[in-house]
FINURO-442291 format. One record per residue: residue number from 1; x, y, z of N, C-alpha, C, O in turn. Coordinates in nm, 3 decimals. Layout:
   k    n.c1    n.c2    n.c3   ca.c1   ca.c2   ca.c3    c.c1    c.c2    c.c3    o.c1    o.c2    o.c3
 NUM       X       Y       Z       X       Y       Z       X       Y       Z       X       Y       Z
...
! end
This chain:
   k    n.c1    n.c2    n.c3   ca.c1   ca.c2   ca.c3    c.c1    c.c2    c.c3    o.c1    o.c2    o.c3
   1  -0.494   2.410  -1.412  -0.448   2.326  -1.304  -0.448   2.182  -1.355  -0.533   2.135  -1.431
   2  -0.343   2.118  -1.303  -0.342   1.940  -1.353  -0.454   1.876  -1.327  -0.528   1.922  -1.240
   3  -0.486   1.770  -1.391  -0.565   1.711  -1.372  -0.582   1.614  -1.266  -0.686   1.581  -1.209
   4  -0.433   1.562  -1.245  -0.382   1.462  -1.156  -0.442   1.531  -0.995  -0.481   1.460  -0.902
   5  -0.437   1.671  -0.994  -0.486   1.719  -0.864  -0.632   1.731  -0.837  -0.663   1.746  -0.719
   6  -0.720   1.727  -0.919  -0.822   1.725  -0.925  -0.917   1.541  -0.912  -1.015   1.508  -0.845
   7  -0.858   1.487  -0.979  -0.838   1.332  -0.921  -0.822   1.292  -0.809  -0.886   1.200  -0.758
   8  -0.714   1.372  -0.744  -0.688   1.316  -0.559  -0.769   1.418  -0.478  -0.796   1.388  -0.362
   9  -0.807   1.524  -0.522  -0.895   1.541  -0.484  -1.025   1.481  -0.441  -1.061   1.461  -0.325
  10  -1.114   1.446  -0.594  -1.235   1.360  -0.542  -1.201   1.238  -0.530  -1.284   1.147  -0.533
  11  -1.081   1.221  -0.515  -1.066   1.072  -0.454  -1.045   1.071  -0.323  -1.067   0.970  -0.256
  12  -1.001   1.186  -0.271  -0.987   1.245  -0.091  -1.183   1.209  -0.088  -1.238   1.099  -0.077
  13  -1.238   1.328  -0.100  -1.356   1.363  -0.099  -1.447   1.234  -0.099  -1.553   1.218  -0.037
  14  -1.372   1.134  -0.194  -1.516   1.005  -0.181  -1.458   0.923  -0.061  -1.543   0.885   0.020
  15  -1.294   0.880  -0.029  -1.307   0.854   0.041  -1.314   0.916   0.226  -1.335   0.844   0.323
  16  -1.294   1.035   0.227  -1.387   1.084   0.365  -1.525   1.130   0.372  -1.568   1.169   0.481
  17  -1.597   1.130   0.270  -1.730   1.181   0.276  -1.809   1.106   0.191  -1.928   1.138   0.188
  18  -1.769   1.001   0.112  -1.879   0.884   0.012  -1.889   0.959  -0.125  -1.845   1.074  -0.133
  19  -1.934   0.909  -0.212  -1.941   0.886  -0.329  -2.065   0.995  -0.351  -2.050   1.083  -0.436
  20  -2.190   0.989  -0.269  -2.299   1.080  -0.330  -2.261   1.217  -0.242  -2.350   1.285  -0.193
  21  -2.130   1.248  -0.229  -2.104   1.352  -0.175  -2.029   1.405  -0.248  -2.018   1.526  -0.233
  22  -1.940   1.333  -0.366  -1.874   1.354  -0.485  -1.994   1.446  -0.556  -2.006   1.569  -0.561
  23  -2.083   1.330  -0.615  -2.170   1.374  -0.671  -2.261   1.459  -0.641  -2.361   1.472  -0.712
  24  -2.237   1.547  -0.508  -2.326   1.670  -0.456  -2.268   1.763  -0.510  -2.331   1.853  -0.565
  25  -2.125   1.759  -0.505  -2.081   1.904  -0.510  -2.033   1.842  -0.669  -2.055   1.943  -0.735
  26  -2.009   1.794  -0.715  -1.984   1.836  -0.872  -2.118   1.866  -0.937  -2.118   1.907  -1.053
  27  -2.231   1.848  -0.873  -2.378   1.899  -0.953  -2.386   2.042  -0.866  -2.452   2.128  -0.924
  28  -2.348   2.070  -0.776  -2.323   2.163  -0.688  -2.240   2.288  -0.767  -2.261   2.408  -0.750
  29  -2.148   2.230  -0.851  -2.038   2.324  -0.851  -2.060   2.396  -0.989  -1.991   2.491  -1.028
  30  -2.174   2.334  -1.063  -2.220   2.343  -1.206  -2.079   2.469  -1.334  -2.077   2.577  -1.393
  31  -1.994   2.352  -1.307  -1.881   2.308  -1.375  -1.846   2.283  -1.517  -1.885   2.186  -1.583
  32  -1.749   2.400  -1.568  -1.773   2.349  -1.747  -1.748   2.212  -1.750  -1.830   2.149  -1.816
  33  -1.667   2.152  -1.701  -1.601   2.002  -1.722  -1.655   1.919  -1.746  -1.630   1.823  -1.819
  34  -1.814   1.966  -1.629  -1.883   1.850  -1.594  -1.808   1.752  -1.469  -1.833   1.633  -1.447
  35  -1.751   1.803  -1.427  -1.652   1.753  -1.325  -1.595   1.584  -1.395  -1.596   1.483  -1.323
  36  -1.562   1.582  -1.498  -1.521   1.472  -1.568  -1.359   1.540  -1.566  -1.329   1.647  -1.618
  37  -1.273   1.455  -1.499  -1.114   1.465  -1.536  -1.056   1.355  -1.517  -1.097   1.262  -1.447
  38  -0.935   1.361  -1.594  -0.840   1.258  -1.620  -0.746   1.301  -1.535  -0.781   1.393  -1.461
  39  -0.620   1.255  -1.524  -0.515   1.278  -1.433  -0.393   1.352  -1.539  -0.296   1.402  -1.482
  40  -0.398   1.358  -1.670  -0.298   1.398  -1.750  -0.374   1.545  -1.827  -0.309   1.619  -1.901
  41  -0.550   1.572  -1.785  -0.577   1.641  -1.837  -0.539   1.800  -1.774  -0.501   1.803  -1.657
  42  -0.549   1.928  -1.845  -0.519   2.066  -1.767  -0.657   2.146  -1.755  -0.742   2.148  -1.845
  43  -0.667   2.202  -1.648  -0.857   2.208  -1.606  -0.852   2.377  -1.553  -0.741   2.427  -1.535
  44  -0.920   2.423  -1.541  -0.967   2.610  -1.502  -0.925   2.615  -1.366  -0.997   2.549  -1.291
  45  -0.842   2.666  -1.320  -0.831   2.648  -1.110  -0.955   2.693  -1.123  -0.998   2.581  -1.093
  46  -1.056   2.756  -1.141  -1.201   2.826  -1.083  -1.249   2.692  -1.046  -1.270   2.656  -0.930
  47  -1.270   2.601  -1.181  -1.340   2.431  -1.106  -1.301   2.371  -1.003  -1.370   2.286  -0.947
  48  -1.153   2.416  -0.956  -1.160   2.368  -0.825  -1.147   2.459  -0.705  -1.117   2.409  -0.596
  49  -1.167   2.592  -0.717  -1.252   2.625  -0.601  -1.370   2.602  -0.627  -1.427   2.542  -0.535
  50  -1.432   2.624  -0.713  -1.579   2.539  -0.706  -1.614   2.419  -0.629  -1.691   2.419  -0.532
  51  -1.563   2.333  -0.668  -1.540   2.204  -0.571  -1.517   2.210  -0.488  -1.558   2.118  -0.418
  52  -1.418   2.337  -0.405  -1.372   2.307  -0.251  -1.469   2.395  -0.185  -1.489   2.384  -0.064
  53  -1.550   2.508  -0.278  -1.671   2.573  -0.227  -1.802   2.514  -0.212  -1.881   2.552  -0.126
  54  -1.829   2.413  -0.301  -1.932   2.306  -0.249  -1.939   2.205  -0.171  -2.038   2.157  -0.116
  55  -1.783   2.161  -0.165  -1.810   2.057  -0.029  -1.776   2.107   0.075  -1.779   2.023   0.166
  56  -1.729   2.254   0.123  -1.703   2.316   0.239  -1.902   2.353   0.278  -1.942   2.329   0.392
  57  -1.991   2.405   0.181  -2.092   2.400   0.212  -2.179   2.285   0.226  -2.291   2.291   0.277
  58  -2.115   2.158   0.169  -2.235   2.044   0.153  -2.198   1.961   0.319  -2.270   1.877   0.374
  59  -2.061   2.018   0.371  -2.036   1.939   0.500  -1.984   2.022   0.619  -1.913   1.975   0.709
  60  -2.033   2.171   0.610  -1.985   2.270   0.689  -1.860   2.273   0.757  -1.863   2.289   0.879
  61  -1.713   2.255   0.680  -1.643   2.214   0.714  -1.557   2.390   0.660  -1.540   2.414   0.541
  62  -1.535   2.445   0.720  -1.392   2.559   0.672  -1.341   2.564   0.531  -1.293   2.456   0.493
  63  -1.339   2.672   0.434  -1.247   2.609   0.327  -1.084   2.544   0.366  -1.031   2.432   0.369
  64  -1.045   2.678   0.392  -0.899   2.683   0.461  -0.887   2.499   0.530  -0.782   2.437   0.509
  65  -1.001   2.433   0.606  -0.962   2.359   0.702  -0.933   2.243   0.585  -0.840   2.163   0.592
  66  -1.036   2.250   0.468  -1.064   2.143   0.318  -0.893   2.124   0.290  -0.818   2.028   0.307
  67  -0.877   2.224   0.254  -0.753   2.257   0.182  -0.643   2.207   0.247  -0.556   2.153   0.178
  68  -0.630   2.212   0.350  -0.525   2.143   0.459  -0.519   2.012   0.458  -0.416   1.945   0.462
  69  -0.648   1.967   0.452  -0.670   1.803   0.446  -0.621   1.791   0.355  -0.520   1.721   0.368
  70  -0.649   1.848   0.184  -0.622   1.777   0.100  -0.515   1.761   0.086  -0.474   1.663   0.023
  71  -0.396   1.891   0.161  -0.244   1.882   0.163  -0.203   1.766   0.191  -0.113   1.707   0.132
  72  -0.268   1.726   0.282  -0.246   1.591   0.352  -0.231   1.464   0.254  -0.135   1.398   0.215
  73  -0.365   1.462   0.235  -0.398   1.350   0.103  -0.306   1.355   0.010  -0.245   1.251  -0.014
  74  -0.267   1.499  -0.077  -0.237   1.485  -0.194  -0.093   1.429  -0.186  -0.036   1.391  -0.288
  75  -0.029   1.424  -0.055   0.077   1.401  -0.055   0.135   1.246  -0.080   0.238   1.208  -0.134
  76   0.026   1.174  -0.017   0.045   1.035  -0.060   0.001   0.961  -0.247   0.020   0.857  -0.311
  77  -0.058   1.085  -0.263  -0.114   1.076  -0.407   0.021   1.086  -0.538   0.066   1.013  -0.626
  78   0.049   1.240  -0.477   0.155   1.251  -0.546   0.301   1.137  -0.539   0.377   1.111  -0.632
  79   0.304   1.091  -0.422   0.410   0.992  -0.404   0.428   0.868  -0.461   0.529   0.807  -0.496
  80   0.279   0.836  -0.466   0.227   0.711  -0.519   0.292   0.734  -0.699   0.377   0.654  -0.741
  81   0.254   0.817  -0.764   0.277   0.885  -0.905   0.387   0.894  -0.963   0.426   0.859  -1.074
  82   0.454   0.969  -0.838   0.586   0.965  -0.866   0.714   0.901  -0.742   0.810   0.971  -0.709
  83   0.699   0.810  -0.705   0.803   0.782  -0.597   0.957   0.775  -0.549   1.014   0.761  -0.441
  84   1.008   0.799  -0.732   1.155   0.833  -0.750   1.180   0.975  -0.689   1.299   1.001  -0.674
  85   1.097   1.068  -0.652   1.111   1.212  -0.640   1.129   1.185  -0.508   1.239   1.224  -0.469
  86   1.059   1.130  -0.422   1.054   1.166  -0.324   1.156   1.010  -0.253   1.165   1.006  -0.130
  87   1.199   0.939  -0.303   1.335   0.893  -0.280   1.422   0.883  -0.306   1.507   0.798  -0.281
  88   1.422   1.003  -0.388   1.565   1.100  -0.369   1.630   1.133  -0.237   1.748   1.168  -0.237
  89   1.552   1.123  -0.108   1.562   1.217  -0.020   1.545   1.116   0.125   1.439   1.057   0.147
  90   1.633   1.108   0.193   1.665   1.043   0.338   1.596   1.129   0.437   1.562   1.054   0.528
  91   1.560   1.243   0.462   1.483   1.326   0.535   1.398   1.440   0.456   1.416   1.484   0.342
  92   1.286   1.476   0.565   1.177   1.553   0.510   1.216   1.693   0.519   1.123   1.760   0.474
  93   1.315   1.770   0.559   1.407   1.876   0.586   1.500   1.879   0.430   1.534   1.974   0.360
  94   1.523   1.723   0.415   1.621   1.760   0.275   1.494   1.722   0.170   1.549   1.646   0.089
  95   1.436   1.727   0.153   1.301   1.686   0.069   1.272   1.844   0.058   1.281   1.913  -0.044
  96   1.238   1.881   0.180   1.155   2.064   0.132   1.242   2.188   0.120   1.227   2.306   0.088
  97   1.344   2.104   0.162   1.508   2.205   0.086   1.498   2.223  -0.008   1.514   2.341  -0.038
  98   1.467   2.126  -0.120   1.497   2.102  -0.234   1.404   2.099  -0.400   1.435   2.068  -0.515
  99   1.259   2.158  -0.322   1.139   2.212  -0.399   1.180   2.224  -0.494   1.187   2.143  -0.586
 100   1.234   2.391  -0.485   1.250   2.480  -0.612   1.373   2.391  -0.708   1.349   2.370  -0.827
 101   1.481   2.351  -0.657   1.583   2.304  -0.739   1.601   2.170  -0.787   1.679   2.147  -0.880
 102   1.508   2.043  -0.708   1.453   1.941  -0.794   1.325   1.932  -0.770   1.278   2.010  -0.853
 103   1.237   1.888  -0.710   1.105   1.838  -0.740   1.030   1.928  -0.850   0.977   1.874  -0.948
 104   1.026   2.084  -0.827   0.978   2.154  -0.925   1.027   2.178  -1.068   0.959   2.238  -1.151
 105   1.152   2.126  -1.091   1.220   2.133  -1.201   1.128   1.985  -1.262   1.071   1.989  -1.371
 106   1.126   1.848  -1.163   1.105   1.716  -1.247   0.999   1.754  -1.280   0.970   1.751  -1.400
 107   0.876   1.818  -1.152   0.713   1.884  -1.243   0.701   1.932  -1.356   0.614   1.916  -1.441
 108   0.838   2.024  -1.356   0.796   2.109  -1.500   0.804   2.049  -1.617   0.759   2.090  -1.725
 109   0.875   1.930  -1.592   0.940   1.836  -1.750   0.808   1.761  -1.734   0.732   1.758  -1.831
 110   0.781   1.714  -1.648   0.612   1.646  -1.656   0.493   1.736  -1.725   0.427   1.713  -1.826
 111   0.489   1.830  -1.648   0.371   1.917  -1.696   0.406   2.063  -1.723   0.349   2.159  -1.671
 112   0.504   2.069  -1.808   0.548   2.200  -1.845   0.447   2.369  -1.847   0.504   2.477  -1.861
 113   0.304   2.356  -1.833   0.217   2.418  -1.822   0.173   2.452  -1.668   0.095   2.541  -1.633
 114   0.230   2.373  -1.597   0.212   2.406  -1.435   0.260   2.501  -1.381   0.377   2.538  -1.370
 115   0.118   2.562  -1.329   0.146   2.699  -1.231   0.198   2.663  -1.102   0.117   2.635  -1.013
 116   0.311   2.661  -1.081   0.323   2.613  -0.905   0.352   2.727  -0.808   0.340   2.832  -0.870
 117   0.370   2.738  -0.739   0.416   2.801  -0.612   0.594   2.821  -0.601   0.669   2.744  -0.662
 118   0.627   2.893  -0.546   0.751   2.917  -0.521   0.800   2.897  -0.378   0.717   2.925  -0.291
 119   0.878   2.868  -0.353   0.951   2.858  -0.181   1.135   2.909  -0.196   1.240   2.870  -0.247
 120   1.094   2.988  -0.135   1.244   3.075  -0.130   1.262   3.055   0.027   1.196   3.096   0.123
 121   1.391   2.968   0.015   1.435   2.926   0.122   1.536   3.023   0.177   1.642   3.044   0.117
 122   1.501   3.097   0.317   1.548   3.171   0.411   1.642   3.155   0.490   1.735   3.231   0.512
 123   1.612   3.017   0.554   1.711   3.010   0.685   1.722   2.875   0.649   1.631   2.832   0.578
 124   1.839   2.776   0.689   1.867   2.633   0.697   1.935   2.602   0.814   2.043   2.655   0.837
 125   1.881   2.518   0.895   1.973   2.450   0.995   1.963   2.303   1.017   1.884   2.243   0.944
 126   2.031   2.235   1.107   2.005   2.060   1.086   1.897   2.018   1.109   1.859   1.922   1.042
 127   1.808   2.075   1.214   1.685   2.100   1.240   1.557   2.187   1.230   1.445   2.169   1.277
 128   1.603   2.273   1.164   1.512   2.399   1.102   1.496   2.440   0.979   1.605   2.428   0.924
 129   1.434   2.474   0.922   1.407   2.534   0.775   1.296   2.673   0.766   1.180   2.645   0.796
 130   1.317   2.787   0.737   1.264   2.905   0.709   1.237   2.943   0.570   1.314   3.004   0.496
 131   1.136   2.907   0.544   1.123   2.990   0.358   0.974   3.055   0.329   0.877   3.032   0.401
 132   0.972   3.132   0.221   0.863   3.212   0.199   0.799   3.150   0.128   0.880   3.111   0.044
 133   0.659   3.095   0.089   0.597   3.030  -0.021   0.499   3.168  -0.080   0.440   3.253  -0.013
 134   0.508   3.156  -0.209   0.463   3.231  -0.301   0.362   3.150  -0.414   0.389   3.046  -0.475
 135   0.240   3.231  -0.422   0.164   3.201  -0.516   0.045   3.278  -0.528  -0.009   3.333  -0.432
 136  -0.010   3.283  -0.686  -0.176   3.393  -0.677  -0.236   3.318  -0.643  -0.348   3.362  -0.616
 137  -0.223   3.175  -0.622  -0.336   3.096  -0.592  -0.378   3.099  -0.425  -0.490   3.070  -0.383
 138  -0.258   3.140  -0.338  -0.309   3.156  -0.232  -0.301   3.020  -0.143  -0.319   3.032  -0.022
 139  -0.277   2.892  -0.197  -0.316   2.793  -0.128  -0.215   2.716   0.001  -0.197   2.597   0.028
 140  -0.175   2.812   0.047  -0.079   2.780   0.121  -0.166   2.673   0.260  -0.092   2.611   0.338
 141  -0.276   2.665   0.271  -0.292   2.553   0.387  -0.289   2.465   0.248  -0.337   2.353   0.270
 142  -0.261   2.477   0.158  -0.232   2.332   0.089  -0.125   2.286   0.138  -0.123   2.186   0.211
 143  -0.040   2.341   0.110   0.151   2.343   0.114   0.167   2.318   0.285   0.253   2.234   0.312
 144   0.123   2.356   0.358   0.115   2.333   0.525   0.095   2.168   0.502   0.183   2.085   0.523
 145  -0.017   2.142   0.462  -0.100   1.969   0.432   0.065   1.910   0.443   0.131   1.865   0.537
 146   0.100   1.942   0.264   0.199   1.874   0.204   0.315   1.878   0.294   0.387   1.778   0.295
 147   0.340   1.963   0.357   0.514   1.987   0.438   0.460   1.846   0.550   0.503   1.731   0.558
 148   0.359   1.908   0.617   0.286   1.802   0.799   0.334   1.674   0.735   0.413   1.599   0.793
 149   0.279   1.645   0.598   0.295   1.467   0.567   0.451   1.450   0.494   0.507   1.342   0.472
 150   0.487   1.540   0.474   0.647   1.456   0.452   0.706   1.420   0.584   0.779   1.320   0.584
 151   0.687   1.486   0.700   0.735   1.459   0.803   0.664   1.303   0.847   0.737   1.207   0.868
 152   0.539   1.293   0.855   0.510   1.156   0.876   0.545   1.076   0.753   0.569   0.958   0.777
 153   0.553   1.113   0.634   0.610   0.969   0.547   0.754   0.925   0.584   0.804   0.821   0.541
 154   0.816   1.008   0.664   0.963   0.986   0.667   0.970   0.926   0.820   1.072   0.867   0.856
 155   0.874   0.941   0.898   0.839   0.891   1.064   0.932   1.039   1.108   1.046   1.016   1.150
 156   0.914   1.099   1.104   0.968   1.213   1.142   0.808   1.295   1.270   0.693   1.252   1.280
 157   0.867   1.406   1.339   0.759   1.500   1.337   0.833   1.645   1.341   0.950   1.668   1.374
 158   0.761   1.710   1.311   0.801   1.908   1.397   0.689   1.951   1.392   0.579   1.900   1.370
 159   0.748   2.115   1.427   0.622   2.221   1.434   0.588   2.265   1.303   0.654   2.189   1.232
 160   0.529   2.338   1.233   0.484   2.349   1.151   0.417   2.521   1.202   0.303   2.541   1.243
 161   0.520   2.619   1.186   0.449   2.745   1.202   0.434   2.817   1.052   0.510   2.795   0.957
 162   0.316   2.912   1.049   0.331   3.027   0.947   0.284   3.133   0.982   0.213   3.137   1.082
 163   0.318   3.270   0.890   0.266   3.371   0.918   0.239   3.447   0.792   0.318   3.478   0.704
 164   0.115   3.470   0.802   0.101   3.523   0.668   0.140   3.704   0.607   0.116   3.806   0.671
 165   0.192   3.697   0.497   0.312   3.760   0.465   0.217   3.925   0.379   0.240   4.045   0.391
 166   0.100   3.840   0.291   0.019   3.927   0.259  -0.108   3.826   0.343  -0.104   3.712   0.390
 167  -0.207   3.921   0.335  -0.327   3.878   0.387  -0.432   3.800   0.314  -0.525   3.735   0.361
 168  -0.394   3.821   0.174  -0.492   3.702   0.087  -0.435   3.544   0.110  -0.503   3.442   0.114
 169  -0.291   3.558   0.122  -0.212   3.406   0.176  -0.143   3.391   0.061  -0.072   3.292   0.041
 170  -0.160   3.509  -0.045  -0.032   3.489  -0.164   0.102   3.486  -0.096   0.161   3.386  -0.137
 171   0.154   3.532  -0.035   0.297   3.496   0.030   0.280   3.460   0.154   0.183   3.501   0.219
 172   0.359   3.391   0.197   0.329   3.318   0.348   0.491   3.251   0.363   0.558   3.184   0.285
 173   0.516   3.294   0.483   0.651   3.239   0.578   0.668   3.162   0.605   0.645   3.206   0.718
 174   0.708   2.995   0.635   0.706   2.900   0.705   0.796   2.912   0.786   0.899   2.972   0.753
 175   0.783   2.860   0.905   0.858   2.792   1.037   0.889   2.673   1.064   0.829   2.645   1.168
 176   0.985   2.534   1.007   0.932   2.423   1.014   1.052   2.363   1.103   1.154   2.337   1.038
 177   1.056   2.340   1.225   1.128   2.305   1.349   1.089   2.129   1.331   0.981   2.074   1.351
 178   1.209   2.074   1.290   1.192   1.905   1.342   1.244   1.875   1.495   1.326   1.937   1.563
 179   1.181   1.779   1.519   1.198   1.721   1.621   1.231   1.591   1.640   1.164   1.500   1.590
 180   1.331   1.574   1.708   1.431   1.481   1.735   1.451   1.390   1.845   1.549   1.316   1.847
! end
């Protein structure tokens, strides 16, 4: 997994929960890394469920609920990083149209080693979008996070439905209805 995600991570983490809460769960998570990462470095996904398994226990907070937040977060992270990607795009409907056929293509020339997720887009309308997200990683309340905040970076809102497709959350359906 990138490193860059593991960065906005404990940079989520210090700033909603402080700094010796960083340092709980990376002594918590007893981590080859040492929880030392760079943003260009490539890291074990296990270290970061580790991490999202120690601060879901160090602040009794849901994993699933962690993971959502960080969708949230990472979204302004990633934007910040890269901001040509994501102004490419006049709406958050033509932004998550367009995953698989640019944003994930510019990732791969960035970090050609990235495991990402897939979104096979189902249904399109001026106001609707239907697609399946795919991954072993499962992290689809990530991808929920990330979809909720393109709609607010753009001042947009909608619904935001899913249904999960297998039961571990390797495939999962979205429903994403804007509102107008």
């Amino acid at each position: 997994m990138k490193g860059i995600i593991f960065t906005e991570f404990l940079e989520m983490v210090e700033s909603k929960f402080g700094l010796e809460t960083v340092d709980n769960i990376i002594e918590g998570a007893d981590l080859p890394s040492q929880g030392i990462y760079t943003s260009v470095g490539t890291y074990d996904f296990n270290e970061m469920v580790s991490l999202i398994t120690a601060l879901s226990k160090d602040t009794d907070i849901p994993l699933g609920e962690l993971i959502y937040t960080f969708g949230h977060y990472l979204f302004a992270g990633l934007g910040a990083a890269h901001p040509e990607v994501i102004q490419s795009y006049n709406s958050p409907l033509a932004l998550l149209y367009s995953i698989e056929d640019h944003i994930h293509v510019h990732v791969q020339k960035l970090y050609p080693d990235a495991e990402l997720p897939t979104f096979k887009i189902l249904e399109k309308t001026e106001d609707t979008l239907s697609m399946v997200y795919s991954s072993t990683r499962g992290l689809y309340r990530l991808a929920h996070g990330l979809i909720e905040k393109s709609f607010e970076h753009f001042n947009e809102s909608a619904t935001v439905a899913y249904e999960l497709l297998k039961e571990d959350g390797t495939e999962v359906k979205f429903h994403i209805t804007q509102h107008g």
